[in-house]
C-alpha positions in Angstrom: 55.1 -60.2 -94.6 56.4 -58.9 -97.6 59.8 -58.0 -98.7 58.7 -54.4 -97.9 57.6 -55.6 -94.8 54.0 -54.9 -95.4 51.3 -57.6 -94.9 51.1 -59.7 -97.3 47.3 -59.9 -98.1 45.6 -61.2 -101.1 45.2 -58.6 -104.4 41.8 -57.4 -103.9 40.0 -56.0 -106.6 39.1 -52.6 -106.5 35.4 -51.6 -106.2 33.0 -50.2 -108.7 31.8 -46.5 -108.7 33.6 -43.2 -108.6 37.3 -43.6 -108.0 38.7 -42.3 -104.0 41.5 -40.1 -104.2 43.4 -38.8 -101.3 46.4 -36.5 -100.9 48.7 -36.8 -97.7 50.9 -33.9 -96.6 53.3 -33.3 -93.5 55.3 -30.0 -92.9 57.7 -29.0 -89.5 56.4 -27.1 -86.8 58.5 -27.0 -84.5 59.3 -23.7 -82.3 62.3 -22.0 -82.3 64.2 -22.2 -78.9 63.4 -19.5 -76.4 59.7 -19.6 -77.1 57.1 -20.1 -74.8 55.6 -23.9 -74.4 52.7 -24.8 -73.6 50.4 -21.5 -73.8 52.8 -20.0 -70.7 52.1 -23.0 -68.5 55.4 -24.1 -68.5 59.0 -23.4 -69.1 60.4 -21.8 -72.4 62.2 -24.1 -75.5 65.7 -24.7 -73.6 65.8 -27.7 -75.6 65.0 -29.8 -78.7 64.0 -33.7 -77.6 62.3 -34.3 -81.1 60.6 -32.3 -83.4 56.7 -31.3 -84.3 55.1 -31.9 -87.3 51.5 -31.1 -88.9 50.4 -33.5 -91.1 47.4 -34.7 -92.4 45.3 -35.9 -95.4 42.8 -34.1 -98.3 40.0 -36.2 -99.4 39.2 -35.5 -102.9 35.3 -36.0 -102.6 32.3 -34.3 -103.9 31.3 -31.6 -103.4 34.4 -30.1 -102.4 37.9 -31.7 -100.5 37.7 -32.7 -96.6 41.0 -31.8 -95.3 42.2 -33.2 -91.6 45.3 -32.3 -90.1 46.7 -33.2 -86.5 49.1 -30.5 -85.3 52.1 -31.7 -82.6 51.0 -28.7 -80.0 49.2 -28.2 -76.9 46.2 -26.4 -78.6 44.9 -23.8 -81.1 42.5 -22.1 -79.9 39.3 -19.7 -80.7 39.8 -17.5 -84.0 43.3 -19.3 -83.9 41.6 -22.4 -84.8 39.3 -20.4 -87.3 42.3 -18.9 -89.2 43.9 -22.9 -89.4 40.7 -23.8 -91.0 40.6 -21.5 -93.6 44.4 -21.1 -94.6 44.0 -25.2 -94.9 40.8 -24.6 -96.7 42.1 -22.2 -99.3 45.1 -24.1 -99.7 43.3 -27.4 -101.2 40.0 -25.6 -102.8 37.6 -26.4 -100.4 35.1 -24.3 -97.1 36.4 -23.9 -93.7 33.8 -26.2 -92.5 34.7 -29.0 -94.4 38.2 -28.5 -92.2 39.4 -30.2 -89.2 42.3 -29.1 -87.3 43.4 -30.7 -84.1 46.0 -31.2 -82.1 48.0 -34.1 -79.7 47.7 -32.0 -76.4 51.5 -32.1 -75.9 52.7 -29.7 -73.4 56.5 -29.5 -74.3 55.0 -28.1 -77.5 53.6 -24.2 -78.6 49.8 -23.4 -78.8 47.9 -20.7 -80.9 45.5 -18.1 -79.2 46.1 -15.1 -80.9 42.5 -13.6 -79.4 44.5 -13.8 -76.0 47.9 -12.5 -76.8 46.4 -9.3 -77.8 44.5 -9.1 -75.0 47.8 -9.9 -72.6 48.9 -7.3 -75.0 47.8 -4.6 -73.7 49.6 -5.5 -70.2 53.3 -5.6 -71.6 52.8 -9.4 -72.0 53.3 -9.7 -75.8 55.7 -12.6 -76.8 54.4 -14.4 -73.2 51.7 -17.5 -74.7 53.2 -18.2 -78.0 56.0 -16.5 -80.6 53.3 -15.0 -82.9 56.3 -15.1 -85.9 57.0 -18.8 -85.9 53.1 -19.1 -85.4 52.4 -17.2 -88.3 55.0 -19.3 -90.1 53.9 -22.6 -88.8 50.8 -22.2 -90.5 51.8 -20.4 -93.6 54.1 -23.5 -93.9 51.3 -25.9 -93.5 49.1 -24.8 -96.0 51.6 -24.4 -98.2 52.1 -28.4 -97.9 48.5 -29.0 -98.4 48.8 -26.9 -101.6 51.8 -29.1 -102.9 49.8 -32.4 -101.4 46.7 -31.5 -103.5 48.8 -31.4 -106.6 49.8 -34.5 -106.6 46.7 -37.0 -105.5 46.6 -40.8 -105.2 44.2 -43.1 -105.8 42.9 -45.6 -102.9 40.8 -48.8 -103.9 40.7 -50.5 -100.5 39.8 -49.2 -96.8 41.1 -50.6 -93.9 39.7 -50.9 -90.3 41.8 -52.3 -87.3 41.4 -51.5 -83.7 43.3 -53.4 -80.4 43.6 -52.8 -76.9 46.9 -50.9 -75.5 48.3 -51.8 -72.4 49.4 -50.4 -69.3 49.3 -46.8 -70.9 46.0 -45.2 -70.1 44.3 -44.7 -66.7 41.6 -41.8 -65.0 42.9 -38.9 -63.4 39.8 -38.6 -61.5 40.0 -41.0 -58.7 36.6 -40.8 -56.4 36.6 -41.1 -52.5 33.4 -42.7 -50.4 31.6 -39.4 -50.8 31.6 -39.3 -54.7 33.8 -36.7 -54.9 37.9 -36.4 -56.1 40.2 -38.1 -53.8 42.9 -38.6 -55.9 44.3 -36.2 -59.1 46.5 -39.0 -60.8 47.8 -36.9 -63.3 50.0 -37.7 -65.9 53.2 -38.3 -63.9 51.9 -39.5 -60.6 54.7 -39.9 -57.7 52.0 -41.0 -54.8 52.5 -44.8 -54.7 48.8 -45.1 -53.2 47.0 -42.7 -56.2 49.2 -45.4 -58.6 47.7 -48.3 -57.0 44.3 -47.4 -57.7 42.3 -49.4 -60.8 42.5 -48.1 -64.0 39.1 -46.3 -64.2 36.7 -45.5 -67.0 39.2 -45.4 -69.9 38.8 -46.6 -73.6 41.1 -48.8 -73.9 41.8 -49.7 -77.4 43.4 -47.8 -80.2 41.6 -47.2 -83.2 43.2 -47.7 -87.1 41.7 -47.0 -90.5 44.4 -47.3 -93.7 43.6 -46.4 -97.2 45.4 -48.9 -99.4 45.9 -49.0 -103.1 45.5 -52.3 -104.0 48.0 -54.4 -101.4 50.1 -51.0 -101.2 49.5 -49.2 -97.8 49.1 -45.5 -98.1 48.2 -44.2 -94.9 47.5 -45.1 -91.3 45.3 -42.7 -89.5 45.1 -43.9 -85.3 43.3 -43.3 -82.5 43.8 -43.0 -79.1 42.5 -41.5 -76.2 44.9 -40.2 -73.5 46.8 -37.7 -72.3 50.4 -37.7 -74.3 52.7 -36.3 -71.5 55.1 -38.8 -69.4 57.6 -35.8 -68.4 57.4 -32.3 -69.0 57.9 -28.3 -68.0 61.5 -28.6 -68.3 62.6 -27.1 -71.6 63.3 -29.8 -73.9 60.5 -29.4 -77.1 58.8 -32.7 -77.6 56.2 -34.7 -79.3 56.4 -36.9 -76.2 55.3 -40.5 -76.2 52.6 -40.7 -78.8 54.7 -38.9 -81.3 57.6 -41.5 -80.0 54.9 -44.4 -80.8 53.9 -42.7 -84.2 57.7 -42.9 -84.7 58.0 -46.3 -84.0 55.4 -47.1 -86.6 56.9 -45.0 -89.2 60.3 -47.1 -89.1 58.3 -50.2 -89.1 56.1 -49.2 -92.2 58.3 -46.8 -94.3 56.4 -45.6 -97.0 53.6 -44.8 -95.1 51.5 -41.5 -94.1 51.2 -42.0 -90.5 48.6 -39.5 -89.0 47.6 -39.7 -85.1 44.6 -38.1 -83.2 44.3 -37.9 -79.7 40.8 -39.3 -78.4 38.6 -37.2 -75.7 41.4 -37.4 -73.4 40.5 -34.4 -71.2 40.0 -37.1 -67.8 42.7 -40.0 -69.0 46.8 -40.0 -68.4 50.0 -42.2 -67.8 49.2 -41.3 -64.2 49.3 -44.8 -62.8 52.2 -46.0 -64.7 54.1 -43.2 -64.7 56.0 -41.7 -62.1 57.7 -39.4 -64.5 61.3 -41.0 -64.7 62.9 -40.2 -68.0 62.9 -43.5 -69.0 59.0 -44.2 -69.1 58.7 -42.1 -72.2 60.1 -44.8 -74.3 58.4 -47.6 -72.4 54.9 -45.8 -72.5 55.7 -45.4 -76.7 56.6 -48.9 -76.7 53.0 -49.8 -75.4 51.1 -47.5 -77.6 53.3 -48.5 -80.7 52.4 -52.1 -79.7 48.4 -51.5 -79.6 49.0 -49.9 -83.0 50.9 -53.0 -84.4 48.3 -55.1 -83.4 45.3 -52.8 -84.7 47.5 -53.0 -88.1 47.6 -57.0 -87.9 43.7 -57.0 -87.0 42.8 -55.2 -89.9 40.0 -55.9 -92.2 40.2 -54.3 -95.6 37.4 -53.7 -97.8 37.3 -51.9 -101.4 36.1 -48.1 -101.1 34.8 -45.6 -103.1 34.6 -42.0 -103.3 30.3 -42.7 -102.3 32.0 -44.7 -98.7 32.8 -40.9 -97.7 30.7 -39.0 -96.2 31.0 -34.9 -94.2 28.8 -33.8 -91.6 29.2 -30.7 -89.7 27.1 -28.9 -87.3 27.8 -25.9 -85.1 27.0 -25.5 -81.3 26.5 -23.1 -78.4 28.8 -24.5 -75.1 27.1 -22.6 -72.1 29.6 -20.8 -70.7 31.1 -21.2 -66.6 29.7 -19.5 -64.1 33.1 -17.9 -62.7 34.2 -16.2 -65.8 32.8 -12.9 -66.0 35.2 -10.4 -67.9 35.1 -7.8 -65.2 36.8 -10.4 -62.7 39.0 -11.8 -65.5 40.6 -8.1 -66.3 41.0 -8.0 -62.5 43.2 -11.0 -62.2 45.1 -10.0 -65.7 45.9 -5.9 -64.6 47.1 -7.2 -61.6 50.7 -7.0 -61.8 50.9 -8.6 -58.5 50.0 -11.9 -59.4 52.6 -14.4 -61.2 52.7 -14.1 -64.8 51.5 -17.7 -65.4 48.3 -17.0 -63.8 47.6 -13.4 -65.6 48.3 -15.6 -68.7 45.3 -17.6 -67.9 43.3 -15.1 -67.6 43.8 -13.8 -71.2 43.4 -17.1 -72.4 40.3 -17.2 -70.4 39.4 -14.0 -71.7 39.5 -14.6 -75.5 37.3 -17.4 -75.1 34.6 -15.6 -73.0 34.4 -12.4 -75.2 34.4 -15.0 -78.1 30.9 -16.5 -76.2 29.6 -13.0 -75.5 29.9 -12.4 -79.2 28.0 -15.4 -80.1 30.7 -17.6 -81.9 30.4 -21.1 -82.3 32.3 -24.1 -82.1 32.1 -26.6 -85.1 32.2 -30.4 -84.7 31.8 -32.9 -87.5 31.6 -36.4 -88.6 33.3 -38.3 -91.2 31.9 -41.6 -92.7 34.2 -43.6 -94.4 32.7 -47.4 -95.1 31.7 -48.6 -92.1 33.6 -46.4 -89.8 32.7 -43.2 -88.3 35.3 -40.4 -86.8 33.6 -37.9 -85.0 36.0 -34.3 -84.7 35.3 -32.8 -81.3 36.5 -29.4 -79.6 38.2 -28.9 -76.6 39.5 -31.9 -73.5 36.5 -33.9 -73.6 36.4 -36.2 -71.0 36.4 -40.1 -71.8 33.0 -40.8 -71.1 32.0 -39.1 -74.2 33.9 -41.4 -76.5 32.9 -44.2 -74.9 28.7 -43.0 -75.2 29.4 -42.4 -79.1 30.2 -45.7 -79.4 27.0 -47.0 -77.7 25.3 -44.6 -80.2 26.0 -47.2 -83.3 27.3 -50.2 -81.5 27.1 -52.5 -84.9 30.5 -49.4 -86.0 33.7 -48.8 -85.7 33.2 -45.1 -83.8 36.9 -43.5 -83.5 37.1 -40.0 -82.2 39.6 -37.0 -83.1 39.5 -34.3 -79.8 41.3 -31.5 -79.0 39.7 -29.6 -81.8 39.1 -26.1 -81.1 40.8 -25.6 -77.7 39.1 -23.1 -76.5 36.5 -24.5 -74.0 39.1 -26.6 -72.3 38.0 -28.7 -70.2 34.8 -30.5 -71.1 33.6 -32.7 -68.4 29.8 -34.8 -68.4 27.7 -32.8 -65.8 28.0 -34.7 -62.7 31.7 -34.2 -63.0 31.1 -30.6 -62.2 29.3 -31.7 -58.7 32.6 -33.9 -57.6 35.3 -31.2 -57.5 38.9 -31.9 -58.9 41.0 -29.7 -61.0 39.2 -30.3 -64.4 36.2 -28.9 -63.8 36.6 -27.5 -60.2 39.1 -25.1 -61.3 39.8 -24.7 -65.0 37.3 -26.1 -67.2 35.5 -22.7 -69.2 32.1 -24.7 -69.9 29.3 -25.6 -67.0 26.7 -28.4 -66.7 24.7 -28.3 -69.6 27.4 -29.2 -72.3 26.9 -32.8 -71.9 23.3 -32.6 -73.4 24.1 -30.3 -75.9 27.4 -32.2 -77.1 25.7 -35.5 -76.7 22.2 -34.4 -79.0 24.9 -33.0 -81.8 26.7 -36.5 -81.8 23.7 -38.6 -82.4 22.8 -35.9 -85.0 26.2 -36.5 -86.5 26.2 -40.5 -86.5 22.6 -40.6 -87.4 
């Protein structure tokens, strides 16, 4: 190590060809107390535990920028997410589609559906899923620090690729009985000793980390890693919870450096078996994560880039949409001031993606190349087993994967998951069997 504490590697030369330039940017999001976390599913901002930031990074490549930026909220959803993509887009000179917005899925945290707040609207249940004021702020302010990024680029010579496995963070939620079907729902915290004692299950283990250096100078550290981010939560206190804890960690160990974290297709993964949800596993669960991060950093193998190592693709899809969510039933549940609050909420939320189907909108999912790497950008909770099936797709890669895109499917299970009940797709998921084909043709189209 350096005096700086960064490794100290040998001075590579930098490659021939067009130059890569990048711009990094990071801005505040973080609610002001009294607002509503976690799109109405859970108590309002009593408290602030740590703050939110977006932040992401502007690749300056022909034709036009690439902009990716990971938000610290539960989700933005619908024409939400399309409004992100195109104040980011204006804001460094480049499309909408050549835009990827996600976020980390934490539930102490805001969310963005603006399609269903006008929609709960109309029931006297404005102000109820999200502040739309600070919303509207939160994202004036974050284009506003892509503008002042874009202004002031840097040049990268070398690309770096790490990965190593965490431990003891990740495990399925989805525990199967003899009969094929959910026995256990080990969520994130998990107070059944028995549900804890169960194996891990289909997880991908290992946390993913490409760095863009300039010479031996590290710029940026972009990770990823797929799991639910919630140890506790629904008790007030705003937080980025244990993966923006881990991200912290990293930051103190390598000041100087843009540190930008994506959760993976975490829709089916949590803490759940080594978590209970006492206080203190939140810094013992960062601990872990900051620890496979470390060691994807120590792994990694740099190699000079150019602006001709990246690469955009983007293609649009049609999710078929679930059987239960017919708008006449959906307006039911949300007129019926009967019902608790919460579960009218849902049903607006449930609403503004359905009407969004009926209209024949889109979701967009893309692919970045960068050298030998490959990040694929992904809507909605995927389960795990889609990450792990991209990777088969190019095994000789390094396949990372960015969910939690467009939030408004939810819940994306593989097709048998719909047969073997459980609360992902037995009760909330907004997308039917089906999806699995169509999301797993449009990934081999994308890493092709």
């Amino acid at each position: 190590m350096n005096r700086r504490g960064f490794l100290a590697l040998p001075l590579l030369a930098a490659a021939p060809g067009r130059p890569l330039s990048i711009a990094t940017f990071q801005t505040d999001v973080t609610p002001p107390l009294g607002s509503p976390l976690g799109l109405g599913t859970v108590d309002r901002a009593a408290a602030l535990d740590d703050p939110l930031s977006a932040r992401g990074i502007v690749f300056f490549v022909p034709p036009a920028p690439i902009v990716l930026c990971a938000v610290d909220w539960i989700g933005i959803s619908n024409q939400g997410h399309d409004q992100w993509c195109a104040a980011l887009a204006k804001a460094a000179g480049t499309t909408p589609e050549r835009v990827s917005v996600h976020t980390l899925h934490q539930h102490d945290a805001p969310g963005y559906d603006p399609g269903a707040e006008e929609i709960a609207a109309t029931q006297d249940l404005t102000g109820e899923l999200f502040d739309p004021k600070f919303a509207a702020e939160a994202m004036r302010r974050t284009a506003a620090a892509v503008a002042q990024a874009v202004s002031q680029p840097r040049s990268v010579t070398h690309l770096g690729i790490g990965q190593a496995k965490v431990e003891q963070v990740a495990s399925n939620r989805r525990v199967l009985g003899p009969d094929g079907t959910v026995k256990y729902a080990r969520m994130s915290a998990t107070r059944s000793a028995e549900a804890r004692a169960q194996p891990e299950g289909t997880i991908d283990p290992f946390v993913r980390l490409l760095s863009l250096w300039n010479l031996d100078r590290p710029l940026v550290s972009l990770t990823y890693y797929a799991t639910h981010p919630q140890s506790y939560y629904g008790k007030g206190g705003i937080s980025a919870d244990f993966v923006g804890a881990a991200r912290g960690l990293r930051e103190s160990a390598l000041p100087g450096v843009s540190h930008i974290h994506f959760n993976g297709a975490g829709g089916n993964v949590a803490a759940g078996k080594y978590n209970d949800g006492a206080h203190e596993n939140r810094a013992i669960l960062a601990a872990r994560l900051a620890a496979g991060m470390k060691s994807a950093w120590d792994a990694t193998v740099r190699t000079p880039v150019t602006a001709s190592a990246i690469e955009w693709r983007s293609k649009a899809v049609s999710l078929p949409l679930g059987e239960r969510f017919s708008d006449a039933s959906l307006r039911s549940t949300l007129v019926d001031a009967k019902l608790p609050v919460r579960e009218r909420l849902r049903a607006a939320r449930d609403l503004s993606w359905t009407r969004r189907q009926a209209a024949g909108r889109q979701v967009r999912l893309h692919c970045l190349r960068i050298g030998d790497a490959r990040v694929l950008h992904m809507a909605g909770e995927l389960f795990v087993e889609y990450q792990l099936a991209a990777q088969r797709m190019i095994p000789a890669n390094v396949v990372a994967m960015a969910a939690y895109g467009d939030f408004g499917p939810g819940y994306i299970g593989t097709d048998i998951a719909y047969s073997q009940g459980g609360y992902e797709t037995g009760i909330v998921s907004r997308v039917k069997p089906g999806v699995e084909g169509v999301l797993m043709d449009a990934m081999r189209e994308l890493l092709r």
